[in-house]
C-alpha positions as CSV (number, residue, x, y, z in Angstrom):
1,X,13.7,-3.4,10.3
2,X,15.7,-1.3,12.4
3,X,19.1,-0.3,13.1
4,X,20.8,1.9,15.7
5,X,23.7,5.2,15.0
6,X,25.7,7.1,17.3
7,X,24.2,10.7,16.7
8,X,25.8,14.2,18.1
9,X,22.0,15.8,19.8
10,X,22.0,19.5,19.7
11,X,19.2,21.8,21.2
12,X,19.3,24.9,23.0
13,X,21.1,23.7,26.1
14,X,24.2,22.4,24.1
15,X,25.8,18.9,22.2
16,X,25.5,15.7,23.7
17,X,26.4,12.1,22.4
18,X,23.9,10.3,21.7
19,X,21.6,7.1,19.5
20,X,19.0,7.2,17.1
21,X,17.1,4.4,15.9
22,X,16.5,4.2,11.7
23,X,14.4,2.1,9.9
24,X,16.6,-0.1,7.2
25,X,16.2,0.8,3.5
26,X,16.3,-2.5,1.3
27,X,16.3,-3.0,-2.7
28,X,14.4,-5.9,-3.6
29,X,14.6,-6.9,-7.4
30,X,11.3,-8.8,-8.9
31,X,12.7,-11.3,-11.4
32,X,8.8,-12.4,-13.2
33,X,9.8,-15.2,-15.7
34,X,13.5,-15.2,-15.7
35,X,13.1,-11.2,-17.5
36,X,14.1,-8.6,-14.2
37,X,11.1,-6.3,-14.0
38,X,12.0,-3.8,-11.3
39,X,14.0,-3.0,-8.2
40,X,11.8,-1.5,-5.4
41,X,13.2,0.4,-2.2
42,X,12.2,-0.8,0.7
43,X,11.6,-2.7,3.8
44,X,12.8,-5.9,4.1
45,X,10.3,-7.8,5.9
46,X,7.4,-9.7,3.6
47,X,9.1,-9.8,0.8
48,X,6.7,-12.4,-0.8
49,X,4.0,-10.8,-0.2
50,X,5.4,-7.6,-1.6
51,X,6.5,-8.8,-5.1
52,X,3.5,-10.6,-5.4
53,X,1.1,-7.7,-4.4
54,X,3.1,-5.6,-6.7
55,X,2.5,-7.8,-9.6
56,X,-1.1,-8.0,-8.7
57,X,-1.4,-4.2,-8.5
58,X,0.1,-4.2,-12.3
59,X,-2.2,-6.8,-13.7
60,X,0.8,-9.2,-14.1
61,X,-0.9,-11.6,-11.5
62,X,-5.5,-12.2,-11.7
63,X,-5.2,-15.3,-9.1
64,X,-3.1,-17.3,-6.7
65,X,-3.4,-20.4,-9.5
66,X,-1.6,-18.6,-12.4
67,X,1.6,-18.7,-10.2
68,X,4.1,-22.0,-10.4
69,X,6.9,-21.0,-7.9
70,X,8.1,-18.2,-6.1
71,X,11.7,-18.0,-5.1
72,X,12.9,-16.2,-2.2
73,X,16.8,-14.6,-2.0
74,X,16.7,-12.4,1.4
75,X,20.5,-12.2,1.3
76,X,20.9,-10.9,-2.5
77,X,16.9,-9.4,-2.3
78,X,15.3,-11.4,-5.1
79,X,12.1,-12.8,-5.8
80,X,11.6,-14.6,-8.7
81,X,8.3,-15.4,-10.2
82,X,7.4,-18.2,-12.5
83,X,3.7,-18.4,-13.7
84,X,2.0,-21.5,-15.1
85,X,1.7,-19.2,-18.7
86,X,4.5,-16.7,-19.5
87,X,2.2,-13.7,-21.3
88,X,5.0,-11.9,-22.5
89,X,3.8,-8.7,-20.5
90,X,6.9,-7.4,-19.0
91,X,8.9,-6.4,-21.9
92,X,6.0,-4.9,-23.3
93,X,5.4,-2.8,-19.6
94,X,9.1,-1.8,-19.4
95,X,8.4,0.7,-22.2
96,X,5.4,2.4,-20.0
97,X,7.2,2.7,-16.6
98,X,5.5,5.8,-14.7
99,X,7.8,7.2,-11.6
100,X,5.1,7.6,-8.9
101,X,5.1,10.1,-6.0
102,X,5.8,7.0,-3.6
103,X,8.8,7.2,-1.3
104,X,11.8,5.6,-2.5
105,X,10.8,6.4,-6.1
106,X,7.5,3.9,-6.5
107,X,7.6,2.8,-9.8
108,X,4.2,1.6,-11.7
109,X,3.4,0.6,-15.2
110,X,-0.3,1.4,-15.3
111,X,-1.1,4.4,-17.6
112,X,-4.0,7.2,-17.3
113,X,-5.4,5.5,-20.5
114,X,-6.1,2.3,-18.3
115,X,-8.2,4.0,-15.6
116,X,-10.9,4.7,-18.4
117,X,-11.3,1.0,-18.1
118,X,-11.7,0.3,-15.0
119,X,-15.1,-0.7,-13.3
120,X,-16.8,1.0,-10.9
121,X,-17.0,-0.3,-7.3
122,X,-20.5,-1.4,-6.5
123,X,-20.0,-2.5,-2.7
124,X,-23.3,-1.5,-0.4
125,X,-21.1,-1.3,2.5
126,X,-21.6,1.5,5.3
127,X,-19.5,2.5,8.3
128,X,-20.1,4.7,11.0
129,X,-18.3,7.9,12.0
130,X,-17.5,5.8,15.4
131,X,-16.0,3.0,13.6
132,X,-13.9,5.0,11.3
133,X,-12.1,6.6,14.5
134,X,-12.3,3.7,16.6
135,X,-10.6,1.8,13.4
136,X,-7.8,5.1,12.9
137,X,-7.0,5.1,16.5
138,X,-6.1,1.2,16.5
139,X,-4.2,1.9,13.2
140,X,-2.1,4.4,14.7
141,X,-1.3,2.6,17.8
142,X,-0.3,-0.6,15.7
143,X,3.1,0.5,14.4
144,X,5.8,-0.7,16.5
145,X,8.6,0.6,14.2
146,X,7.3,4.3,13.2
147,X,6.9,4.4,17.2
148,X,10.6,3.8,17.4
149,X,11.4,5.2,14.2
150,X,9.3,7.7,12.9
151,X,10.1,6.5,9.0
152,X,7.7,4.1,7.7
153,X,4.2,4.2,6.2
154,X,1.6,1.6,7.3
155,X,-1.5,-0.2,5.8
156,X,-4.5,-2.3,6.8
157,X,-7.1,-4.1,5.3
158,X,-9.9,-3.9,7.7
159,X,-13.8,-5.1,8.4
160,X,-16.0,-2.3,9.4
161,X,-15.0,-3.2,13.3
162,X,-11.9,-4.9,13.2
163,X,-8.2,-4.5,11.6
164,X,-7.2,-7.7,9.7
165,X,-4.0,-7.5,7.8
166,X,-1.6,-4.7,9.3
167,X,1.4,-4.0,7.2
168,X,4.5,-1.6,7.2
169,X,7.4,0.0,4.5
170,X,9.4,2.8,3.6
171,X,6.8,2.9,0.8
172,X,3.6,4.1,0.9
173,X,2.7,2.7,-2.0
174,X,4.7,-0.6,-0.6
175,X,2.7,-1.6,2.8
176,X,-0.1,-1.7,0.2
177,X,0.9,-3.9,-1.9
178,X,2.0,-6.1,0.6
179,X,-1.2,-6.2,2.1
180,X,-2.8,-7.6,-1.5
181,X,0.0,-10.0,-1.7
182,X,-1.0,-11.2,1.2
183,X,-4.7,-11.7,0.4
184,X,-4.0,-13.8,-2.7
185,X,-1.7,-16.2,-1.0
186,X,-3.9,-16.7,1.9
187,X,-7.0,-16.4,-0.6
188,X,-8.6,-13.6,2.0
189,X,-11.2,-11.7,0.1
190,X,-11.0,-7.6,-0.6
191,X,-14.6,-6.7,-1.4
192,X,-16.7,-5.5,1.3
193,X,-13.9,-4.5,3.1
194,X,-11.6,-1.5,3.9
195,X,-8.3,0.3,3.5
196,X,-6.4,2.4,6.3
197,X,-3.1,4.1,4.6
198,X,-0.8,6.3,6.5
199,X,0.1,8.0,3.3
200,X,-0.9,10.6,0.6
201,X,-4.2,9.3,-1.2
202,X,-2.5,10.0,-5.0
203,X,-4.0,8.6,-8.4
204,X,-2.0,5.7,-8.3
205,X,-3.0,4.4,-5.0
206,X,-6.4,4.7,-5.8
207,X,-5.8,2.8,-9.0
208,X,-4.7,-0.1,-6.8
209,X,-7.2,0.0,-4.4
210,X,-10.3,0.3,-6.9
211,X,-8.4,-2.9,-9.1
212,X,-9.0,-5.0,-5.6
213,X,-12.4,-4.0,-5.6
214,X,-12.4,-2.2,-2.2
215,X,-15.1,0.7,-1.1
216,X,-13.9,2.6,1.0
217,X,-10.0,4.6,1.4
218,X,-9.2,5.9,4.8
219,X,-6.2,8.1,5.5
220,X,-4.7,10.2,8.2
221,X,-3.0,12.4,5.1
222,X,-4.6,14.3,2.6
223,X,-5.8,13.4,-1.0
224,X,-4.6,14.8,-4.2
225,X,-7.0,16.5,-6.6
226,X,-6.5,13.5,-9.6
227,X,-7.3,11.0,-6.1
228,X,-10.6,12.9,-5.3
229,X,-11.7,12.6,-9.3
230,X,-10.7,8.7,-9.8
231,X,-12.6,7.6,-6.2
232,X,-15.8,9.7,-7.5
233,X,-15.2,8.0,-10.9
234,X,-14.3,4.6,-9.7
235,X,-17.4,4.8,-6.8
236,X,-15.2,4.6,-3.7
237,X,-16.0,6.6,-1.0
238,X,-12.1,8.5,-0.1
239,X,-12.0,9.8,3.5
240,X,-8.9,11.9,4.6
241,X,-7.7,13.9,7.2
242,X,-8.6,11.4,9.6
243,X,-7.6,12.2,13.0
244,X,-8.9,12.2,16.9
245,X,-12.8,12.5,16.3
246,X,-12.8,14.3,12.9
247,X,-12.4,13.5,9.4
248,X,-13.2,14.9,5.6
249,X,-15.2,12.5,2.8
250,X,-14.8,13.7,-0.2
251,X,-16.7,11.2,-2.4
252,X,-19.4,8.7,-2.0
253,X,-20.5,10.0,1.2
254,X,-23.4,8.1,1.6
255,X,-21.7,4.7,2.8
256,X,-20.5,6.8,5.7
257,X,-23.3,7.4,8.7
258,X,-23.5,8.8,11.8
259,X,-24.2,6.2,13.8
C-alpha cells in the first residue's frame, strides 16, 4: 500500500535530496451481474471486502446468501459479482449516481428521498466517556500506513471496550465499506456495536452507518450540519471532535455516560 519517490526537501536551512513514502492510489471497477457498475479510487488491499461492502451500503446486497460467486482480478482491478437473483437494479441506479464529498470522488446511488425511509436505530447501548478515549487512542495508534504516510483514512467496528475490525483507504467513505463487507462474509453482527472514522461525518456516511443498524458514530473530524440532522433523525448518537480526553455529542447523548 505504499511506495517510495526521490523528493528535493527544502526548509529554511537549504535543498537536500531526499525520499518520501506515498500511499498507492488504485481503481477498482465493480462488475455486479456482468453490467459494470462503478470504478472506485482506491487502496488496493481488501478488495472483496470493498466491493461487497459497497454494494451492501447501496442496497444491491441484504445477505451473504443472495451472492453466487465473487471474482477477484488484482492485476486488472475487478470484482465481479454474480447473485443467486439478478434484480435488474443497476441500470436503474446508474441514472441516480450522487458524487459524494469522499476522497477520490466517492460515488453513491442513494438519494435524499431514501433517507425518509429509513428506520430509526433503537440500540440501548451506552459507553463511557473513558471508553470512548481509551477506544480513539487505540484507533489512532493502529494505522501503520498513515504513520508512514500520512494519506489514508481508517475505520473500525468496535465493542464498547475492544476494536474488532480495523480497516484503511484513500477513501473515507472506502475503509467503511470495507469494514461491512467484511461483516457479511464473516457473518459478524453490526447492532450493538460501534463505528470509529478518521474522516468527515457527512450525510452519506451516516446513511451507511444507520443502514447497518449501528448506534453510535465516533470521529476524530468534525460533522457536517445535514450529518447532525440525519443521526438525530435516524437515533444514533454522533460524537466528533474526538481527541486526547475531550470530545463533542451532538445527538443522542444519553447512551453516552460519565463513567
Amino acid at each position: 500500500m505504499i511506495e517510495k519517490f526521490p523528493i528535493v526537501r527544502v526548509t529554511e536551512q537549504g535543498m537536500s535530496q531526499g525520499e518520501d513514502i506515498t500511499t498507492m492510489e488504485f481503481a477498482l471497477t465493480i462488475i455486479l451481474n456482468n453490467q459494470e457498475l462503478v470504478t472506485l479510487l482506491c487502496s488496493p488491499a481488501d478488495l472483496k471486502y470493498l466491493a461487497i461492502g459497497f454494494l451492501v451500503s447501496e442496497g444491491l446486497l441484504n445477505s451473504k446468501d443472495e451472492i453466487k460467486k465473487i471474482v477477484v482480478d488484482d492485476q486488472r482491478g475487478v470484482v465481479r459479482v454474480e447473485t443467486e437473483e439478478d434484480k435488474g437494479l443497476a441500470s436503474q441506479l446508474l441514472f441516480k449516481r450522487l458524487i459524494t464529498s469522499g476522497c477520490g470522488r466517492g460515488a453513491s446511488f442513494y438519494s435524499a428521498a431514501d433517507a425518509k425511509n429509513q428506520a430509526r436505530v433503537e440500540s440501548q447501548i451506552v459507553i463511557s466517556a473513558p471508553q470512548v478515549f481509551a477506544l480513539v487512542k487505540e484507533f489512532q495508534h493502529r494505522s501503520q500506513v498513515y504513520k508512514a504516510t500520512g494519506g489514508v483514512h481508517s475505520a473500525a467496528l468496535c465493542d464498547t471496550k475492544n476494536i474488532i475490525l480495523f480497516s484503511e483507504d484513500i477513501g473515507r467513505h472506502n475503509a467503511i465499506d470495507k469494514i461491512f463487507g467484511e461483516c457479511m462474509l464473516t457473518d459478524l453482527p453490526t447492532e450493538d456495536h460501534l463505528i470509529i472514522t478518521s474522516g468527515r461525518i457527512s450525510s452519506e456516511i451516516l446513511f451507511k452507518v444507520a443502514k447497518r443498524n449501528i448506534p453510535i458514530l465516533i470521529s476524530k473530524s468534525a460533522p457536517t450540519n445535514l450529518g447532525v440532522k440525519l443521526a438525530a433523525d435516524f437515533g444514533i448518537t454522533l460524537i466528533g471532535f474526538a481527541r486526547g480526553k475531550r470530545m463533542n455529542v451532538y445527538t443522542d447523548s444519553w447512551r453516552v455516560v460519565a463513567e
